[in-house]
C-alpha positions in Angstrom: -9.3 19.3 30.4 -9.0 17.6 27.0 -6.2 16.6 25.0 -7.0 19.0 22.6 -6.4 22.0 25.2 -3.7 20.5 26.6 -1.3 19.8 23.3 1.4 21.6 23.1 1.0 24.1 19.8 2.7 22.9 16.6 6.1 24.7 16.0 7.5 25.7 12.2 10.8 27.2 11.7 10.9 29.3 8.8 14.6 30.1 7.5 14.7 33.0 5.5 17.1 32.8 2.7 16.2 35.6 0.5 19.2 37.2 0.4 22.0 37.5 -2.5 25.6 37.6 -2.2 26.8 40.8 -3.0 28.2 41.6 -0.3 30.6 38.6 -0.3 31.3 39.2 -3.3 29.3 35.9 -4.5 27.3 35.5 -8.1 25.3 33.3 -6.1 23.4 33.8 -3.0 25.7 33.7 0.0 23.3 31.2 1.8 24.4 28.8 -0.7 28.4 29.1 -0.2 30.4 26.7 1.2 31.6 26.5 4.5 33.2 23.8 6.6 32.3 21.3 3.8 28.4 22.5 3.5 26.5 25.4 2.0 25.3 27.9 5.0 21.6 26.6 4.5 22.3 23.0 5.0 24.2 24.2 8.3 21.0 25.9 9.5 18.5 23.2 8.5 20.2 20.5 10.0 20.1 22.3 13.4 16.3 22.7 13.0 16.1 18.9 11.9 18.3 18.0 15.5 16.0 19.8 17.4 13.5 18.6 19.7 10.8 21.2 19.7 10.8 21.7 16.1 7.9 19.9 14.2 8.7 21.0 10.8 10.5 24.0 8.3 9.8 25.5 5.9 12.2 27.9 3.6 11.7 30.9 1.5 14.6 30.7 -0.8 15.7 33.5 -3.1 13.7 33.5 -7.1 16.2 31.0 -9.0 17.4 28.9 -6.9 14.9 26.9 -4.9 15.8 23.8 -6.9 19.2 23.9 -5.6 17.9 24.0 -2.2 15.6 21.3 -2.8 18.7 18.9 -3.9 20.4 20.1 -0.3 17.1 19.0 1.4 17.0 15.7 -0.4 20.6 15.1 -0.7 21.1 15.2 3.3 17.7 13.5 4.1 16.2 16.7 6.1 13.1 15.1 6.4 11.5 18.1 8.2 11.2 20.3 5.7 8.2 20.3 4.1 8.8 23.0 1.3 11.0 25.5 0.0 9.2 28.5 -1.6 10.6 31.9 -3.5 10.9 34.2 -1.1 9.9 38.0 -2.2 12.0 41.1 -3.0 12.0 42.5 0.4 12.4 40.9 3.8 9.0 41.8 4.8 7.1 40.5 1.9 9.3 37.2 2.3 7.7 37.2 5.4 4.4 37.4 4.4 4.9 34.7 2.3 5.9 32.4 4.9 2.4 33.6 7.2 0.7 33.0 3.9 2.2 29.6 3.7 1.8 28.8 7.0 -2.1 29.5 7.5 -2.8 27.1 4.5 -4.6 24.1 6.2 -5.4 25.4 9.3 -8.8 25.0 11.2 -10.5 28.0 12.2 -9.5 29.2 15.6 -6.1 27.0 15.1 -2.7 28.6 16.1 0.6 27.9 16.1 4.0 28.8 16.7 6.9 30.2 14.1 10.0 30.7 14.5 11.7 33.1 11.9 15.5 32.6 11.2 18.1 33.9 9.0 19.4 31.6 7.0 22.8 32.6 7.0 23.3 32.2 10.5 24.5 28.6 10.4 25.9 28.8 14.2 22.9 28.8 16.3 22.2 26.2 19.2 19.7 24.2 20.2 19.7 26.0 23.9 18.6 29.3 22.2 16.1 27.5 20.0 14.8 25.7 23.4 14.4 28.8 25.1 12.2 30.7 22.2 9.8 27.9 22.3 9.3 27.8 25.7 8.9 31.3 25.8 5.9 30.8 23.6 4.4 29.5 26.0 4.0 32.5 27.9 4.2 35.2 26.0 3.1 35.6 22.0 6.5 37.8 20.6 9.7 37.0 21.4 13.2 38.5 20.1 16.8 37.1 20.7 19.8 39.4 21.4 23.0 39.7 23.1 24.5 43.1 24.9 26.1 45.4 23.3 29.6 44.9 23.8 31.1 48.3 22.0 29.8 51.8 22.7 27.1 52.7 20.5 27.5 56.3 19.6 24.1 58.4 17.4 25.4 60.5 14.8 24.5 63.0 12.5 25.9 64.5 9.6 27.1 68.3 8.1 26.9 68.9 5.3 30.6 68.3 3.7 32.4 68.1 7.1 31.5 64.6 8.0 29.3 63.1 10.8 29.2 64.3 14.5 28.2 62.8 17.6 25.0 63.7 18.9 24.4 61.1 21.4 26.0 58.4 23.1 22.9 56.0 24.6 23.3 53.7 28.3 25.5 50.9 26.9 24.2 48.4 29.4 20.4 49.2 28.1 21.5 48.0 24.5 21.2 44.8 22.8 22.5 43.4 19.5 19.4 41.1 17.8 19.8 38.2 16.6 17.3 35.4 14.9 15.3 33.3 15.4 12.5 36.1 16.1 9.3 33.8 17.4 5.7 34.2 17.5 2.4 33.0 18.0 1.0 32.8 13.7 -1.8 34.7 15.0 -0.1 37.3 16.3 3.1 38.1 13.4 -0.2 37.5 11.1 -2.7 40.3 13.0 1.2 42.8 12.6 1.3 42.5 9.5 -2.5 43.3 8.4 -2.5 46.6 10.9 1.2 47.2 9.1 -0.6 46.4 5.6 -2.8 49.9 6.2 0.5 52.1 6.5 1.8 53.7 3.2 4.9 54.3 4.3 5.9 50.3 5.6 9.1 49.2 6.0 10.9 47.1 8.6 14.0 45.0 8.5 12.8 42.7 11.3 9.8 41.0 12.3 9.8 41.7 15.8 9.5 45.4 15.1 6.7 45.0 13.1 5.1 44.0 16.2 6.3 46.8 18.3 4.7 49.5 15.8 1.6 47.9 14.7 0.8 45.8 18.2 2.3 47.8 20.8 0.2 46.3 23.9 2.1 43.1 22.9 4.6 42.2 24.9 8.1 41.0 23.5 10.0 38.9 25.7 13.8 38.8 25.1 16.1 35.7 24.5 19.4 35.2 25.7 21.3 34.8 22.3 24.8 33.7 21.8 28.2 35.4 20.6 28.5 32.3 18.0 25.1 32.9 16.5 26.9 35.5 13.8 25.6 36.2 11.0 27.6 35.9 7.3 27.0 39.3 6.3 30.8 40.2 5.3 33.9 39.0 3.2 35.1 38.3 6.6 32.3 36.6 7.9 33.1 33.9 5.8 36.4 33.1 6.7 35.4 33.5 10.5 32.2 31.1 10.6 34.4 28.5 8.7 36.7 28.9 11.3 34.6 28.5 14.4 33.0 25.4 12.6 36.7 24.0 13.0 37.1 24.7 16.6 33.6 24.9 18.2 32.7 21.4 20.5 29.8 19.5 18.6 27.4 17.9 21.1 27.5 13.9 20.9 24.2 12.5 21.3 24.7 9.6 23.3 22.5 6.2 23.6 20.3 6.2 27.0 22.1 3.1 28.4 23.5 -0.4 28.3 20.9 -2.1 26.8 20.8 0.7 23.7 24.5 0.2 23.1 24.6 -3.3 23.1 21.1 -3.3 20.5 23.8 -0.6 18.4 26.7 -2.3 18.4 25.4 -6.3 18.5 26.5 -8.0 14.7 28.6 -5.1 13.9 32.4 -5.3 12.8 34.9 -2.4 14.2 38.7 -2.3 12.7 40.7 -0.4 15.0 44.1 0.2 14.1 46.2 1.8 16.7 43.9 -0.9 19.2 47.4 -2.3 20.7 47.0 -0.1 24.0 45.6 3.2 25.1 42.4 4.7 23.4 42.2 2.2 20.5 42.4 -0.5 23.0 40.0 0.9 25.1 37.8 1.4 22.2 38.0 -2.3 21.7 37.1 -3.5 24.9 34.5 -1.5 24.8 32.8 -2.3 21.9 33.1 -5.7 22.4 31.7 -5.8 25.6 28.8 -4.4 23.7 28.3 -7.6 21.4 30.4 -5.9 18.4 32.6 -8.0 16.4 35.8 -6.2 17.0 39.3 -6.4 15.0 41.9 -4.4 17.2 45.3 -4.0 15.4 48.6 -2.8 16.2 52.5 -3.0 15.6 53.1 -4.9 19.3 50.2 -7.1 19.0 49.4 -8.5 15.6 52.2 -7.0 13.7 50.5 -4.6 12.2 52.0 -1.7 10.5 49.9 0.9 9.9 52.3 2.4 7.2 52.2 -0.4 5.2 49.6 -0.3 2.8 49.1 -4.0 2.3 49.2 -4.6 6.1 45.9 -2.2 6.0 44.3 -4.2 3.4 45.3 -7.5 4.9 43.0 -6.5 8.2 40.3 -5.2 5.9 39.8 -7.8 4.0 40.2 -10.6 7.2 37.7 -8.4 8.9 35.1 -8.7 6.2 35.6 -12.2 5.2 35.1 -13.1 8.9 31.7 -11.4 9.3 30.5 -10.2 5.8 30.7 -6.2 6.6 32.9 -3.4 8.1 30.8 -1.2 10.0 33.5 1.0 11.3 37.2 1.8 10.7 38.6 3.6 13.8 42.9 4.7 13.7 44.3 6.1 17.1 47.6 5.0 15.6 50.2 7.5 16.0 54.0 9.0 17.4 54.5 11.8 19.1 58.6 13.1 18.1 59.7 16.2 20.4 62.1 18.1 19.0 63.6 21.2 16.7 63.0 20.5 13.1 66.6 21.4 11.8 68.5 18.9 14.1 66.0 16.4 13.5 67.2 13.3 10.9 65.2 12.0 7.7 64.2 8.7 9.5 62.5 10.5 12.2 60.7 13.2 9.6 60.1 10.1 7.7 58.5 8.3 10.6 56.1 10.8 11.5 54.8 11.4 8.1 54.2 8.0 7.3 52.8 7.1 10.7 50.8 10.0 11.3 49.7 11.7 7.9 49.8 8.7 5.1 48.8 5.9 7.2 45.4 7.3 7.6 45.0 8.8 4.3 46.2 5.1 3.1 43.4 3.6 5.7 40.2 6.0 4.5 41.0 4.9 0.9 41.1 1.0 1.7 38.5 1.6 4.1 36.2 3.3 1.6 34.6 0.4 -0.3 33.8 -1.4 3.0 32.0 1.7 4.6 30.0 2.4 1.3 28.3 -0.9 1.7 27.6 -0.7 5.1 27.3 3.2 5.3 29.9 3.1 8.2 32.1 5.6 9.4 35.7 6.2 9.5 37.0 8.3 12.7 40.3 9.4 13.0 42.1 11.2 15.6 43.6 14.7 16.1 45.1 16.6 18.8 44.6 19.6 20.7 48.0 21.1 18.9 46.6 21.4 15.7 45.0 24.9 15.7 48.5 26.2 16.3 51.5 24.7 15.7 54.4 25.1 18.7 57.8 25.4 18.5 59.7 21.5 18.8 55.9 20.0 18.1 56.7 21.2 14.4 55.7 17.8 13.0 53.0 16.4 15.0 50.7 19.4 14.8 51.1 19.6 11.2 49.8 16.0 11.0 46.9 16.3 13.0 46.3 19.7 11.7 46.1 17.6 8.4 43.6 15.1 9.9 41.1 17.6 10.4 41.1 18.8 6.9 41.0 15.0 5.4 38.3 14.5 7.8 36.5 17.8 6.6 37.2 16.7 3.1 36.3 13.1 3.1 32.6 13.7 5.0 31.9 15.6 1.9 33.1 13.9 -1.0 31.8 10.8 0.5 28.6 11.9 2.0 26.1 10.8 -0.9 27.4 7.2 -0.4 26.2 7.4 3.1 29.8 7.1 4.8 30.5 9.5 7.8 33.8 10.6 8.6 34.4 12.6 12.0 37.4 13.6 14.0 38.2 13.6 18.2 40.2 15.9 19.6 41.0 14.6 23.0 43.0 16.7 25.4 45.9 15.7 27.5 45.6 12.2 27.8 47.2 9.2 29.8 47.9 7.3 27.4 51.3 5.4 26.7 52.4 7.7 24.0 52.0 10.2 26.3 54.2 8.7 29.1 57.2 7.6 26.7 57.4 11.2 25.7 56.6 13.6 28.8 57.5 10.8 31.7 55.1 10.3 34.2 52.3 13.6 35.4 50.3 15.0 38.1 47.3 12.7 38.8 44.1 14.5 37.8 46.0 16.6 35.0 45.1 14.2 32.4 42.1 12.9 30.7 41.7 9.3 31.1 41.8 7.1 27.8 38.8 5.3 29.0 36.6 8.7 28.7 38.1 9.3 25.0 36.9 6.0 24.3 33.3 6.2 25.6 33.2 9.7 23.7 34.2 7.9 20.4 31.7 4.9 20.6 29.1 7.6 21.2 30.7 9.6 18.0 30.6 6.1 15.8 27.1 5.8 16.5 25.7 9.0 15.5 24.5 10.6 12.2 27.2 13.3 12.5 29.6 14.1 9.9 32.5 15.9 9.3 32.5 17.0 12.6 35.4 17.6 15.2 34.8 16.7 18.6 36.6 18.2 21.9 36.5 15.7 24.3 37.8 17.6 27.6 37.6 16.2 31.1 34.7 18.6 32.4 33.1 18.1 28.9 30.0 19.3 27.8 28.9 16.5 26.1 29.1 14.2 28.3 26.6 16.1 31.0 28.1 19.3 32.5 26.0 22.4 32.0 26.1 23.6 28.3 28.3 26.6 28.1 27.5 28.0 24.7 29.4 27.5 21.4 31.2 30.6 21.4 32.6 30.3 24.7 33.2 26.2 24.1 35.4 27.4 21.2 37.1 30.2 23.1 38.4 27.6 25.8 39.2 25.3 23.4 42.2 27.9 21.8 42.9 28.6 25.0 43.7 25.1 25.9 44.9 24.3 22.4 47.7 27.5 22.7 48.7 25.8 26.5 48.8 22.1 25.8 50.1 19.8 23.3 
């Protein structure tokens, strides 16, 4: 067999982002809202730019605006989309702009595969976009969607009285869909000519396009995912921006030894905090890995992270040493137990120096070093700071802070190439830990080491503004992939029963 027959088909993903934002009460299309740092669209393309299986994208943008997508696209270097084209004034003649789009080029006989998605779902994962390729291979339609988990009840209405119930369908035979919707080109192209004949077309989907017009066509069915929601609502909005705090974010990690030593060989890491623990582990790590490595800390180099011109001090040794400051890590921190009202200045004084204006102190001397080198600044938060428990009043109000300086600094400083990202380690054994809880179970907590490998793999990716669970059976780091939704739903679970 040739290599012709044997290649696997070409595969587009084509985000539809036709839609306005009236619904959200928006002047502009919701697609192009903020959330988590990002408009919705750059969410959604960067997934299809992470993923594997996906050649290239293009986008049908609502009349208006496809400049501003074009400065997303160019501005976040997603190099795999090839255009961004007006979309039409319904879905399905967007669609048909997209088949039209897509056939330009081809040989005769040539096929490929598309992948339709909504552009305002900015949640989706790469495990559902894996699954409706390989489906392609088998069948030529195929549609994601989730059970019904609410009774769906079929209703009609009287006159003035209101609506009735007429029927009440098998739950467990319903499915909510989702997108993408995937095909073979030939065949969503062959639905829509057969549909083009019927006066009276009209479809909000693509999948049932194929149904009506191409019934002997088989469409195979997708598990999708509870996270892949769709911003629809006023409270969508609030909601996706929320998951996007707490969901897990997969750390790509470097195949082996030899790939972190050719990543981390003439680079310079400043870890404050690197006295003991994490930061220290971080350290040894990294330096075992041919980096040039500046670990600071109170005990050790007399290092106070509080003081501004300590920070500056170790910046400035770091870079005259080795001409460049690649990354600026700070696991510094102090953990005070205790009710706020009998607790004395010094101590709230402590804590917000320590843990709140430290780092903001090290990401603003950091900054200048990073922009040359296009580094990254990773700070540190902690399970506590999705909710806030009584006697932990200060400490999760810092690291809750930490999230939302790392969300904030990954955007204002993403067009000068620096990366900020945040770890959320569970309970850890670290000696900040012991001094405040005494000594625990064995097995109960995470080890410092496994925080530390997590964060070298964090340091050397292309992520931003991302938080990162790291969790002892973590999904990261090889276990099976649970799927976002349900990643995020253990990690409030944990957060609401751990500090």
């Amino acid at each position: 067999m040739s290599a012709q027959h044997i290649a696997k088909a070409r595969t587009t993903a084509v985000v539809l982002a036709g839609g306005t934002g009236q619904r959200v009460g928006l002047s502009i299309p919701k697609q192009l809202l903020k959330i988590a740092g990002k408009a919705v669209i750059e969410h959604t393309l960067s997934i299809f730019q992470q993923a594997d299986s996906i050649d290239d994208v293009i986008v049908l943008m609502a009349p208006g605006y496809v400049p501003d997508v074009e400065k997303i696209v160019a501005k976040a270097g997603l190099t795999k989309v090839t255009r961004v084209i007006e979309g039409g004034s319904t879905r399905n003649e967007t669609t048909e702009r997209a088949i039209a789009a897509l056939g330009e080029g081809l040989a005769e006989g040539e096929d490929r595969n598309v992948l339709f998605h909504d552009a305002v779902r900015p949640l989706l994962s790469q495990r559902v976009i894996k699954d409706c390729v390989d489906a392609l291979d088998r069948y030529q339609a195929v549609d994601v969607a989730i059970p019904s988990a609410d009774t769906i009840i079929v209703t009609r209405t009287h006159g003035g009285d209101g609506e009735f119930i007429t029927d009440v369908p098998d739950r467990s035979r319903l499915r909510r869909g989702q997108t993408p919707q995937a095909f073979k080109l030939s065949t969503i192209r062959r639905a829509y000519e057969v549909a083009a004949s019927d006066p009276n077309f009209q479809a909000t989907d693509d999948c049932s396009v194929v149904l009506k017009y191409l019934p002997d066509v088989p469409i195979y069915v997708v598990a999708g995912d509870e996270y892949n929601m769709k911003v629809t609502q006023p409270v969508d909005v609030f909601i996706a921006d929320k998951l996007f705090q707490l969901a897990s974010t997969a750390v790509p990690q470097p195949t082996d030894d030899a790939a972190y030593r050719e990543l981390l060989t003439g680079k310079t890491l400043v870890v404050f905090g690197g006295s003991y623990g994490i930061g220290a582990d971080i350290a040894a790590l990294a330096e075992s890995y041919g980096a040039s490595v500046y670990a600071l800390g109170r005990s050790t180099t007399g290092t106070h992270v509080e003081n501004p011109e300590h920070v500056d001090d170790a910046l400035s040794k770091a870079y005259a040493d080795t001409g460049r400051v690649d990354y600026v890590i700070n696991t510094a921190g102090v953990l005070r137990i205790g009710k706020l009202a009998e607790t004395d200045s010094t101590t709230i004084q402590e804590a917000l120096n320590v843990n709140y204006l430290a780092p903001v102190q090290i990401a603003r001397a950091s900054y200048k070093y990073l922009a040359e080198t296009k580094g990254q600044l990773l700070l540190y938060t902690s399970s506590s700071y999705t909710r806030g428990r009584a006697e932990y009043s200060l400490y999760s109000s810092t690291k809750a802070a930490m999230v939302n300086l790392t969300q904030a600094l990954s955007d204002e400083w993403a067009g000068d190439g620096v990366r900020v990202n945040c770890v959320n380690p569970e309970r850890t054994a670290t000696p900040m830990r012991t001094k405040a809880f005494g000594d625990e179970p064995a097995g109960t907590l995470l080890s410092s080491e496994a925080v530390a490998r997590t964060s070298l793999d964090v340091l050397l990716s292309e992520m931003t503004g991302h938080v990162i669970d790291v969790r002892q059976q973590d999904p990261t780091r090889g276990a099976s992939e649970a799927s976002g939704f349900e990643q995020a739903l253990a990690a409030v679970l944990d957060r609401q029963a751990d500090v």
